[in-house]
C-alpha positions as CSV (number, residue, x, y, z in Angstrom):
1,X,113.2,210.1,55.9
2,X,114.1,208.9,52.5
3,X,113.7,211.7,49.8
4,X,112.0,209.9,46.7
5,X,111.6,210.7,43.1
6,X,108.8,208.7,42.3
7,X,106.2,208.6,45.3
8,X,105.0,205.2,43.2
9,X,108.1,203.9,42.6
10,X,109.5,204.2,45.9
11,X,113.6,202.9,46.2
12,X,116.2,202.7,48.8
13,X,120.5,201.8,48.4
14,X,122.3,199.4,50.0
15,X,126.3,199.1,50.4
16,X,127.3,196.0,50.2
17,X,129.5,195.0,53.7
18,X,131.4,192.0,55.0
19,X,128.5,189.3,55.2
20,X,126.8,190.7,52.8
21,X,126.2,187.5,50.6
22,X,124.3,185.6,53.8
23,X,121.5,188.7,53.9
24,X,120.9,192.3,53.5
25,X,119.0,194.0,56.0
26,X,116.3,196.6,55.3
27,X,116.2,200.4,55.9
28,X,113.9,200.7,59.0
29,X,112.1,203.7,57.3
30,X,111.5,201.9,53.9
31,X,110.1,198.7,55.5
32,X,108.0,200.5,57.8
33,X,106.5,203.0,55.1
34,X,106.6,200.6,52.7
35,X,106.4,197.2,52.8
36,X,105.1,196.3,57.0
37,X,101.6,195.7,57.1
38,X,101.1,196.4,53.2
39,X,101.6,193.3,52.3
40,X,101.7,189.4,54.0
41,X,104.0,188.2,51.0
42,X,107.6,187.4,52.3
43,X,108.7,186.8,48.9
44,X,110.3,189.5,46.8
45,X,111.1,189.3,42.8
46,X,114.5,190.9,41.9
47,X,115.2,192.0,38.6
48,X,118.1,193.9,37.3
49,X,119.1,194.8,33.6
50,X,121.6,191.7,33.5
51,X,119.1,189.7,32.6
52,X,115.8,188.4,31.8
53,X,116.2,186.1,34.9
54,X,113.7,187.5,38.0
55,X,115.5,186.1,41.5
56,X,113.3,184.9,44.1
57,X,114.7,186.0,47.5
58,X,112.6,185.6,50.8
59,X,112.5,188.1,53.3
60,X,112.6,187.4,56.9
61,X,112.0,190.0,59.1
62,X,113.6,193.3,57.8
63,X,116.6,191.1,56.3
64,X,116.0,189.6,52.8
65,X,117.9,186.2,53.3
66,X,117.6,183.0,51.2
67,X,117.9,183.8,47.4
68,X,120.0,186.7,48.2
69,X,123.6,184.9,47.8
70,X,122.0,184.0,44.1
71,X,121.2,187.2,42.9
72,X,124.6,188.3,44.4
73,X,126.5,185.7,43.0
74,X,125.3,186.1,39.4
75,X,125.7,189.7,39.6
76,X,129.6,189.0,40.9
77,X,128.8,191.9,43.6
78,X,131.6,192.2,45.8
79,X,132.0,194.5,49.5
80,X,132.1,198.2,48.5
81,X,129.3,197.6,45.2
82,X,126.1,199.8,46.1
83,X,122.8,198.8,44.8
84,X,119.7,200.3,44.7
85,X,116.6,198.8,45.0
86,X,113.3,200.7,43.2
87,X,110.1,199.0,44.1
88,X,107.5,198.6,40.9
89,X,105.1,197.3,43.1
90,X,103.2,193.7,43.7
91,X,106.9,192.8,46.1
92,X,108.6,193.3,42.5
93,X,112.0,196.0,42.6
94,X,114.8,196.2,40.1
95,X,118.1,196.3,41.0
96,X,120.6,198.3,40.0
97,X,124.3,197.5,41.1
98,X,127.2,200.3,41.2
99,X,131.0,200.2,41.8
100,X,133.2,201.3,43.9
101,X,133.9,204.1,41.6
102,X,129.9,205.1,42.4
103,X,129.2,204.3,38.8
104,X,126.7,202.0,37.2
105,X,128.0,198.8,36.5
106,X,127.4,198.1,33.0
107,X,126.6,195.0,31.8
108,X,127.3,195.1,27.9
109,X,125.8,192.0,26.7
110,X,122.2,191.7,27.4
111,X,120.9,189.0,29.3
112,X,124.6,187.6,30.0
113,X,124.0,186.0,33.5
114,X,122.1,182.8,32.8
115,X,120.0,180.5,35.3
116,X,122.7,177.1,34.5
117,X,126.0,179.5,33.0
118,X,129.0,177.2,31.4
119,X,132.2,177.0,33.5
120,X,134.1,178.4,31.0
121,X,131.2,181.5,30.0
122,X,132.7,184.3,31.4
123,X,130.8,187.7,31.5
124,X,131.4,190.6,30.0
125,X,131.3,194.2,32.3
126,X,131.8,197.6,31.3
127,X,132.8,199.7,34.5
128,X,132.3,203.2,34.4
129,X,135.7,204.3,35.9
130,X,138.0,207.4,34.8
131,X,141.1,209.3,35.9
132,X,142.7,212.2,34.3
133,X,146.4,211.2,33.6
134,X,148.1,214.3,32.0
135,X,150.5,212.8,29.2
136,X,154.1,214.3,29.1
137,X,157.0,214.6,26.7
138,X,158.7,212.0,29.1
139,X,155.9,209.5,29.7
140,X,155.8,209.2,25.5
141,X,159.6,209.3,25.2
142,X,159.4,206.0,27.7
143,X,156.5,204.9,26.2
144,X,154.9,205.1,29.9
145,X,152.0,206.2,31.5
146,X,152.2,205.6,35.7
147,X,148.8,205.3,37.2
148,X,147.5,206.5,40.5
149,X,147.0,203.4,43.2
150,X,143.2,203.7,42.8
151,X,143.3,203.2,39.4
152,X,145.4,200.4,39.1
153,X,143.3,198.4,41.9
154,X,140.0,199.5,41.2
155,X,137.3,196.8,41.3
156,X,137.2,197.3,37.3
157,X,140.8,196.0,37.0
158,X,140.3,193.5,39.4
159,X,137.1,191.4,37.4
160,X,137.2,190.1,34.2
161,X,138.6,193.5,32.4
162,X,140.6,192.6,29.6
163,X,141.1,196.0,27.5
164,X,141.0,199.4,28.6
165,X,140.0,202.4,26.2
166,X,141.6,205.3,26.9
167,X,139.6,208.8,25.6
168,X,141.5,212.0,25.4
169,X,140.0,215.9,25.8
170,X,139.1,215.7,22.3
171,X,136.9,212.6,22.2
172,X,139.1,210.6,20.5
173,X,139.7,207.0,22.2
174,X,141.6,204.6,22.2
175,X,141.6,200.1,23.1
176,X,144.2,198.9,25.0
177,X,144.9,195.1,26.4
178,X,145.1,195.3,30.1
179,X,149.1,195.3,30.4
180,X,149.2,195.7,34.2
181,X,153.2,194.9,35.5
């Protein structure tokens, strides 16, 4: 049984798998507590803090199918994102996508993702990702920092991530360009 929070708001997570964009298939506990005989709507409204936009996606049986690739899409969710869906009732749930890294993906300009985007518009993400590096007397007398394999091909380094800040013990940070070689 799903534990919930909010009895009112009930919510469920997803990871995203290979296939993912052609459906998602519901938890078997949340659609039968939730949404099977509740409602006869087949239409769910998707919402997420990206936008303003509110994604239309049908469900069909216990798999919410056409619509889905949108909402994925304009979210640029790839296999190994999580999301979590929280239902706020009337077949409306907000979405809320996380990394690899389990973090929140942040998007850090509201309303970015647009209905009819520009080729060349190209979002901007904040990914919650860290590592603790400990600097040594050789890695500033190179000028050098070597990172660990999961930080250099995180799913943060891999999107559009063009600077990197780096924060030390004493809150003081950083901006770097992404200078990966």
């Amino acid at each position: 049984m799903c534990a919930m929070a909010n009895p009112h708001e009930p919510h469920f997570f997803k990871p995203l798998l290979p296939g993912f964009q052609s459906g998602v298939t519901l938890p078997l506990v949340f659609f039968s507590t939730h949404i099977e005989g509740k409602t006869n709507q087949k239409t769910w409204k998707l919402r997420s803090d990206a936008s303003y936009i509110t994604w239309e996606v049908i469900q069909e049986g216990m798999r919410l199918t056409r619509g889905w690739k949108d909402f994925t899409t304009a979210h640029y969710l790839q296999i190994g994102d999580i999301v979590i869906f929280k239902h706020e009732g009337d077949m409306v749930f907000h979405v809320t996508p996380f990394g690899p890294s389990c973090c929140e993906i942040q998007y850090t300009h509201p309303n970015i993702i647009k209905e009819e985007a520009d080729a060349d518009d190209v979002p901007s993400f904040s990914f919650d990702y860290c590592f603790l590096a400990e600097v040594t007397a050789s890695n500033q007398k190179e000028d050098k920092l070597y990172l660990s394999v999961e930080a250099t091909t995180c799913t943060a380094l891999n999107k559009q991530c063009q600077e990197i800040i780096l924060v030390n013990k004493e809150e003081n940070s950083w901006t770097m360009g992404k200078l990966l070689h």
